[in-house]
C-alpha positions in Angstrom: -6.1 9.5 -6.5 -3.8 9.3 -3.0 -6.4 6.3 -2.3 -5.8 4.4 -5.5 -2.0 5.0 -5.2 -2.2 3.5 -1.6 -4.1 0.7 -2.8 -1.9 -0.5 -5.5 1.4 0.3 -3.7 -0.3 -1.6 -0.7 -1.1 -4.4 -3.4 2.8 -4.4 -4.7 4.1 -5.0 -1.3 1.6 -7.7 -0.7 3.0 -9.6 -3.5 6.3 -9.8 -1.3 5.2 -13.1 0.8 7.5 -14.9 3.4 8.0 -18.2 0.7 9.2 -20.3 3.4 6.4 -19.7 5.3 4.1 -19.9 3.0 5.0 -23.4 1.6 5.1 -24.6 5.2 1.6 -23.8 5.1 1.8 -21.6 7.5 -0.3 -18.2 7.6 0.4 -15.7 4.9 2.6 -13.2 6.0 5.6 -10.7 3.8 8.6 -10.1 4.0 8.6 -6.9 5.7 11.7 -5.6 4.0 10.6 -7.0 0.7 7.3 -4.9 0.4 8.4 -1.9 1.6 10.8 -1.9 -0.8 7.9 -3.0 -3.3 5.4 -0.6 -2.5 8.3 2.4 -2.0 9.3 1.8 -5.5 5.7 1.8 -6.6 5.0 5.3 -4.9 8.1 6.6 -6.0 7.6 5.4 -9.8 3.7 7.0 -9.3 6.0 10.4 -8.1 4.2 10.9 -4.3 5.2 10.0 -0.9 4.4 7.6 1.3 4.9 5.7 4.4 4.3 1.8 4.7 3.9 -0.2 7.6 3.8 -3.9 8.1 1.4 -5.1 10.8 -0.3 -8.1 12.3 3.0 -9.9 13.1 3.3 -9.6 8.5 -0.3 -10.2 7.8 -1.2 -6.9 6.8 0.2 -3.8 5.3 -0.6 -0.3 6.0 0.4 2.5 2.9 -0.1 6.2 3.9 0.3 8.7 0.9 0.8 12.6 0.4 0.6 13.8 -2.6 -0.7 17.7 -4.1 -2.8 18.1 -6.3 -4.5 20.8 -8.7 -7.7 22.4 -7.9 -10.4 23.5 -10.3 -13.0 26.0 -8.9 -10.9 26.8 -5.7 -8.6 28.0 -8.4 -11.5 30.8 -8.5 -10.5 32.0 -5.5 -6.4 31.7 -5.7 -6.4 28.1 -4.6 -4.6 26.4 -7.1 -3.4 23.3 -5.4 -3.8 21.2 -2.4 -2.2 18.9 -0.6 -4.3 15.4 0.1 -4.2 12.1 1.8 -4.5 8.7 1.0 -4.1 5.2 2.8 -5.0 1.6 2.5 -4.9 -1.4 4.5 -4.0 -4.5 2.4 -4.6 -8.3 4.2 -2.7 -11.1 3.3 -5.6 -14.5 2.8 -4.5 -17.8 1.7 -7.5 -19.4 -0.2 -6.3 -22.4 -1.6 -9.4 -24.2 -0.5 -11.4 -21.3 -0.6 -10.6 -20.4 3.3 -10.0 -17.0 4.5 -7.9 -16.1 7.0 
């Protein structure tokens, strides 16, 4: 689940692109205030915490998530929870022509 969560938060903040950038035709980068604000609100609406970094000079995104979550056999033995990690790395492409990065 902290996987998913990273993904799709990572995949909100993505959606935050540098417009003047990108209809230069330049690379695809974000705004780097944009997504984390997009992919904070997403972990925040999803109710676990999280870090995001932009990297690659805005070509990449980096979520990291914590989150607990409830056991079933470790509950057995007086485990009921645990706390796990998630993270995702999400790259910006342009593939207008079918190009990559």
């Amino acid at each position: 689940r902290a996987d998913r969560l990273a993904a799709e938060a990572g995949r909100a903040g993505g959606q935050a692109i540098n417009i003047s950038a990108a209809i230069a035709g330049d690379a695809p980068t974000v705004d780097p205030r944009a997504a984390a604000a997009a992919a904070n609100s997403y972990l925040r609406a999803s109710g676990v915490a999280g870090t995001v970094t932009t990297t690659d000079g805005g070509r990449s995104l980096i979520v990291d998530v914590t989150t607990t979550t409830r056991t079933v056999f470790l509950g057995l033995i007086g485990v009921n929870t645990m706390t796990v990690h998630g993270s995702a790395k999400v790259v910006l492409v342009r593939s207008v022509s079918g190009a990559g990065p």
